[in-house]
C-alpha positions as CSV (number, residue, x, y, z in Angstrom):
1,X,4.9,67.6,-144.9
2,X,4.0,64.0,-143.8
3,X,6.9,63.9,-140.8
4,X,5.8,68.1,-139.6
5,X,2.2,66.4,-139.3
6,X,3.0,63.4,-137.5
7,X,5.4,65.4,-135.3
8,X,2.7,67.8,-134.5
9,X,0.1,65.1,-133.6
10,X,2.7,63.5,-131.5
11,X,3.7,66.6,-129.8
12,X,-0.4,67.4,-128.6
13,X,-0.4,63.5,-127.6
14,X,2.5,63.8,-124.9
15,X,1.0,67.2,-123.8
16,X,-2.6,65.2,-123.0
17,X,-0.7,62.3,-121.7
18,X,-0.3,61.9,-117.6
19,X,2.7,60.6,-116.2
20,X,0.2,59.1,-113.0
21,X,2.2,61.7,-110.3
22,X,0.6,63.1,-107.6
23,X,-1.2,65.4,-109.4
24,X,-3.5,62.5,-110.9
25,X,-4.4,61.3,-106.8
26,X,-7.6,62.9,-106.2
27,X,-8.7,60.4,-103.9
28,X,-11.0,60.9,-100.8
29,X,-9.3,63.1,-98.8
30,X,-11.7,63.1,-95.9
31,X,-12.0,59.7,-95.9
32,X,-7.8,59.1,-95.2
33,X,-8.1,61.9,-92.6
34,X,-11.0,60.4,-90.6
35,X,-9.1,56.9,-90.4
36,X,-5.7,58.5,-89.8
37,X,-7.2,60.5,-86.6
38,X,-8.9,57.1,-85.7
39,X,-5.5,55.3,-85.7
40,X,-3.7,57.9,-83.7
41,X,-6.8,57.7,-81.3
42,X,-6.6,54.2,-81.1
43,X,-3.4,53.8,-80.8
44,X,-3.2,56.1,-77.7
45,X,-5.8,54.3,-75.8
46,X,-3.6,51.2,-75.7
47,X,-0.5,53.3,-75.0
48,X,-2.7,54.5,-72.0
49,X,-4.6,51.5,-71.5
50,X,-1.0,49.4,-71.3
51,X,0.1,51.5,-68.9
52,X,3.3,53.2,-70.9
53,X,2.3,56.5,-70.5
């Protein structure tokens, strides 16, 4: 009975349990947006800037 038991405890332990995928990133969204727009801005005033466009 002991081993059913253990094997039962273990068994609701590895469903709670996160593996850390992608599914656990719930970082700021907006924030990674905002700054990823800014680089591409950026980046194309000193393409244009430079003269390479």
């Amino acid at each position: 009975m002991t081993s059913t038991s253990t094997s039962a405890a273990a068994t609701r332990l590895l469903l709670r349990a996160r593996t850390g995928g992608p599914k656990d990133d719930r970082g700021p969204k907006l924030l990674e947006h905002v700054l990823g727009w800014t680089l591409v801005v950026l980046l194309a005033v000193l393409v244009t800037r430079a003269g390479l466009m």
